[in-house]
C-alpha positions in Angstrom: -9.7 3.5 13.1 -10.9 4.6 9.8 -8.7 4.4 7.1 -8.8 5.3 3.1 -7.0 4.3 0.6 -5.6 7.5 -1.8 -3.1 6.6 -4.3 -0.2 4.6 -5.2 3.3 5.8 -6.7 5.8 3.9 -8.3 9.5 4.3 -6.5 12.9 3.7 -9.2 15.4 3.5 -6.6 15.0 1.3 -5.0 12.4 -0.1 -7.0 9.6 -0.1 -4.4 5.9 1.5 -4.3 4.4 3.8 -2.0 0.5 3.5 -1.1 -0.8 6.0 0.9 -3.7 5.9 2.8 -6.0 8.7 5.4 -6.0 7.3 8.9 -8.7 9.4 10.7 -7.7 12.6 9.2 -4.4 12.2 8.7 -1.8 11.1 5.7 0.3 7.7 6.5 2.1 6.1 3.5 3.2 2.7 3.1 6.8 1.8 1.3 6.7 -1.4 0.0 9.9 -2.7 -1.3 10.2 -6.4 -2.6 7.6 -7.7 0.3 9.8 -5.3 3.2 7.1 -2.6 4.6 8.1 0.4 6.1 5.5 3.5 7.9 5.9 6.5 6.4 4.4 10.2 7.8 3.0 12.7 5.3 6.2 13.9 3.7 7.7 10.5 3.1 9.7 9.6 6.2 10.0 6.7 8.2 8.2 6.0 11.2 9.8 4.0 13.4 7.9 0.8 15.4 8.5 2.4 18.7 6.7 5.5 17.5 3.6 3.7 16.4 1.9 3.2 19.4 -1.8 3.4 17.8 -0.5 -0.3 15.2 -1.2 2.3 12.5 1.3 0.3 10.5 -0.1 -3.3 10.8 -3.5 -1.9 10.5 -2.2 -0.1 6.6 -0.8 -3.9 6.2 -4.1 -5.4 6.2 -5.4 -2.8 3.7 -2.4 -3.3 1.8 -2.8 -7.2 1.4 -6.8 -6.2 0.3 -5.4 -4.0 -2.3 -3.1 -6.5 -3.6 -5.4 -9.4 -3.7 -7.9 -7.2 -5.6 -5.1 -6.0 -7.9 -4.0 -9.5 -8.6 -7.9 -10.4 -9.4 -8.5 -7.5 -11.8 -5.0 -8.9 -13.6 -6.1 -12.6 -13.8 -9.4 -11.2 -15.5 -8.1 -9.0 -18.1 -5.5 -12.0 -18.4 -8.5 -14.0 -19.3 -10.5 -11.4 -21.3 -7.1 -11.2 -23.8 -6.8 -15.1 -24.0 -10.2 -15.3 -24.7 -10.4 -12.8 -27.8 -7.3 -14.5 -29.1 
């Protein structure tokens, strides 16, 4: 499975984000809302489990949890840079 991350987008209600991601050719997106993940197809609709016979979702989990981790490292470094010039 080859998968690529594209973009993220910022959800107000409910307060959640949406990354989305090309899975071998084709758009999946991810809504993340306060830790609870849902699959969503191209134009932003759920996908349910039973529908998701390839694991499309778990595998978008594991690139989520990469993005996050790297996110949360690019923070704690620019959290040091600023205490640093203080």
């Amino acid at each position: 499975m080859n998968i690529e991350f594209i973009t993220e987008e910022y959800v107000a209600q409910p307060e959640a984000i949406r990354y989305w991601f090309c899975v071998d050719g084709e758009d999946y997106g991810i809504h993340d809302c306060k830790g609870e993940t849902s699959l969503l197809d191209i134009d932003g609709y759920p996908i349910d489990e039973c529908n998701d016979p390839d694991g499309i979702k778990e595998a978008l989990e594991v690139e989520l949890d990469k993005i996050k981790a790297h996110n949360d490292a690019t923070n704690a470094a620019e959290q040091n840079e600023t205490t640093e010039t203080d």
